[in-house]
C-alpha positions in Angstrom: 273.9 210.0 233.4 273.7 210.2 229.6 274.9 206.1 229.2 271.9 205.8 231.8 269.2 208.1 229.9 270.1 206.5 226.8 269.7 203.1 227.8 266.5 203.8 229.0 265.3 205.3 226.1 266.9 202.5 223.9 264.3 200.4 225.9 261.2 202.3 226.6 258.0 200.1 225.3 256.9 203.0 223.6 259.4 203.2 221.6 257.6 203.1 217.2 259.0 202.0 214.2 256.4 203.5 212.8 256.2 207.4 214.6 259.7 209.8 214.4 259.6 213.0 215.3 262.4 215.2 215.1 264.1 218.8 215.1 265.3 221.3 212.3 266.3 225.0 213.1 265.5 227.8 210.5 267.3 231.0 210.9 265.0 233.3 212.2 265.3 236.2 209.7 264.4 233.8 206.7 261.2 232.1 208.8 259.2 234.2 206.1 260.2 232.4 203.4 260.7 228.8 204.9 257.0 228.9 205.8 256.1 230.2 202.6 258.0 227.6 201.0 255.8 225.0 202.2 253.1 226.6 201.3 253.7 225.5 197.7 255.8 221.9 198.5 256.9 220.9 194.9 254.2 218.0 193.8 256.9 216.1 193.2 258.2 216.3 196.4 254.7 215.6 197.8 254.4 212.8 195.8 258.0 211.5 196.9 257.2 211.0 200.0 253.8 209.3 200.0 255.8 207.1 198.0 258.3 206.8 200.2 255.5 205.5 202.9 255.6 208.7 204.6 252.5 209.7 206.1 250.3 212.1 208.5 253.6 214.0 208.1 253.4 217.7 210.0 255.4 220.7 210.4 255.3 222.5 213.7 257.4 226.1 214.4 258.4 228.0 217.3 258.8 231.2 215.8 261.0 232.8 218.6 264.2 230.9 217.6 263.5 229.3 214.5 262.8 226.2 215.7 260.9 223.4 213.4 259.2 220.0 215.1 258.5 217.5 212.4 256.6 214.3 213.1 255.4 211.6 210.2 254.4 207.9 210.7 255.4 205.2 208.1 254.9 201.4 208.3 258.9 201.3 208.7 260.2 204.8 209.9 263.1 203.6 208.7 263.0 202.5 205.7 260.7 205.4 204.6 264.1 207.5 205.4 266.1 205.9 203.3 263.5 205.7 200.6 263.1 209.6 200.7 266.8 209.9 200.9 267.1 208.0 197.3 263.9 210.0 195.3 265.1 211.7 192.7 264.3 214.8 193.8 265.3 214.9 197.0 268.9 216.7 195.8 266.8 219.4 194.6 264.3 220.3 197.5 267.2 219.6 200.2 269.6 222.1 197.9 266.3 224.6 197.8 265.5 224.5 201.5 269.4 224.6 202.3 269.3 228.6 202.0 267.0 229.0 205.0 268.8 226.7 207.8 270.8 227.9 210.6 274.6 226.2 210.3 274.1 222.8 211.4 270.2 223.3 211.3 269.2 221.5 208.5 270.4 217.7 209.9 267.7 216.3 210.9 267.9 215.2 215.0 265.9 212.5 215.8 264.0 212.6 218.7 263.7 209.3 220.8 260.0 208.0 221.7 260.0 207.1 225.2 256.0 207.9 226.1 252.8 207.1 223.9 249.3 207.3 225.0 246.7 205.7 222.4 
């Protein structure tokens, strides 16, 4: 089943280099803080990532379990990765956020495109 899902996915049409959306997973008794924190992102930070290419980039929580849905668009998802990866200050702001994700909860997982209505 999952060689069979995945190879669908792999070749859905709707499938975007330039849309990712994907999962992080706060623990829920430092939610208070995580939002907060993102209240005030660092301007350097901010301005990492525009230059980086990343763009119309959104946060999304489900508050119940911690849950975070983030989605950004870029010319070349990608490549904006990477580029955010090597900023400067990318040590620092994953090191700060760190402290508020569940074990595991703070890799990124990428969630496949397989359905897009413009």
């Amino acid at each position: 089943m999952a060689t069979e899902l995945d190879a669908l996915l792999a070749a859905s049409p709707a499938r975007s280099p330039h849309r990712c959306c994907f999962l992080l997973h706060v623990r829920p008794e430092r939610l208070v803080d995580y939002v907060a924190a993102h209240q005030e992102v660092w301007a350097e930070m901010r301005e990492a990532l525009t230059e980086a290419g990343w763009r119309n980039y959104s946060l999304f929580l489900r508050a119940e379990d911690g849950m975070v849905v983030g989605y950004f668009e870029a010319d070349d998802v990608d490549a904006a990765q990477e580029a955010i990866s090597r900023a400067a200050i990318s040590p620092r702001w994953e090191a700060a956020m760190s402290e508020y994700f569940a074990p595991g909860g703070g890799e990124k997982q990428v969630l496949p495109q397989y359905f897009h209505l413009a």
